[in-house]
N, C-alpha and C positions, 0 to 999 in steps of 0.2 A: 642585338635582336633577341637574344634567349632572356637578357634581363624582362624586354619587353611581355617575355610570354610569358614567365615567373610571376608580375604582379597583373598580368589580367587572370590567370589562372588563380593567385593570391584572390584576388578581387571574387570573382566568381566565388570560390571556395566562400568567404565571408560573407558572400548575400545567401548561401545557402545553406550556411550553419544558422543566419539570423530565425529564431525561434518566434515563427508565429502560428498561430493553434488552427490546423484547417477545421476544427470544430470551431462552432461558432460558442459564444457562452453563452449558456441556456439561463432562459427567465429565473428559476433559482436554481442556486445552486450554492450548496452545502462550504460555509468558513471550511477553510485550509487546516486547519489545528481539529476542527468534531471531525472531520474527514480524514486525517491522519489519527484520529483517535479510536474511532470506528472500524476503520479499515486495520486497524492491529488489533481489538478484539474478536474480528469475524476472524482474522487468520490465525489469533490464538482460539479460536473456537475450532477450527479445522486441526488444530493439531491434538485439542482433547478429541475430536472423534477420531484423526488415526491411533487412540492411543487406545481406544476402543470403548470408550465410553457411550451408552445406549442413544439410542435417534430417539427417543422422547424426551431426554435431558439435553438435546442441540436443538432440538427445534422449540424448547419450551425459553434453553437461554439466547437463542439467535431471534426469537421474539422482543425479549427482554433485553438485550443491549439495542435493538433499534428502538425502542421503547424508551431507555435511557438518552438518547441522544436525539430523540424526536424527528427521527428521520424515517422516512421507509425504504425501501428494497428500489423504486422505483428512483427517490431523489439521490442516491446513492448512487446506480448505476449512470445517472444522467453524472452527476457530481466525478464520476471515476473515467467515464470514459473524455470528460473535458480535459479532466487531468494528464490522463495518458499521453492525449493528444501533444502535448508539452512535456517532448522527450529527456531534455536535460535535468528540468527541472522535477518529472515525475521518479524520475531514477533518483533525488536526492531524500526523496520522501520515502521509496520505495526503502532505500540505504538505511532511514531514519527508523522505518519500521521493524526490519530484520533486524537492527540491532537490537532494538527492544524485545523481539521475539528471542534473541538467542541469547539474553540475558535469562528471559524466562523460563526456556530449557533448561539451562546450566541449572537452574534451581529446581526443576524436575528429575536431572539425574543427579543431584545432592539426596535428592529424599527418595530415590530410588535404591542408590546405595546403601541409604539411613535403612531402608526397610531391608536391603537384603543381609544385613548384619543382626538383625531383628532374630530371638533363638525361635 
């Protein structure tokens, strides 16, 4: 009897890890690769403003990378929240980006150091 209840409870469990997006997919929406491209340039943009770099040089380049990538603020958000929707697979992108961000860092406190050795 406990076997029985093991693989209906297995059973369940696996119809409700299966991933599918309660968002619907919108009319357009943004390639997987400009969207993980994009989406790590606005968060490295967010790390030059906590680093305290002026709101007219973030809002002149947070123009300018949706400008590169021919996107705007609107298909992006549509683009991110379909993403989200698709937990397993948003967390792999999410993974993909942070790495990339904290390469970035490490090179920010290399030339941090470089300067603080500066006479």
């Amino acid at each position: 009897m406990s076997k029985c209840w093991i693989l209906i409870i297995g059973f369940i469990l696996v119809l409700a890890c299966k991933e599918e997006s309660p968002v619907p997919k919108p009319e357009q929406l943004m390639n997987e690769q400009v969207y993980l491209d994009l989406f790590y340039e606005l968060e490295l943009l967010r790390i030059y403003q906590n680093r305290g770099i002026g709101s007219q040089t973030i809002d002149s380049l947070y123009d300018q990378i949706f400008e590169k990538y021919n996107a705007d603020t609107a298909l992006f958000r549509v683009t991110h929240e379909y993403f989200q929707a698709q937990i397993l697979k948003q967390q792999q992108r999410v993974d993909t980006v942070t790495a990339k961000l904290e390469q970035e860092i490490q090179m920010f406190n290399k030339l941090d150091s470089l300067e603080s050795q500066l006479p």
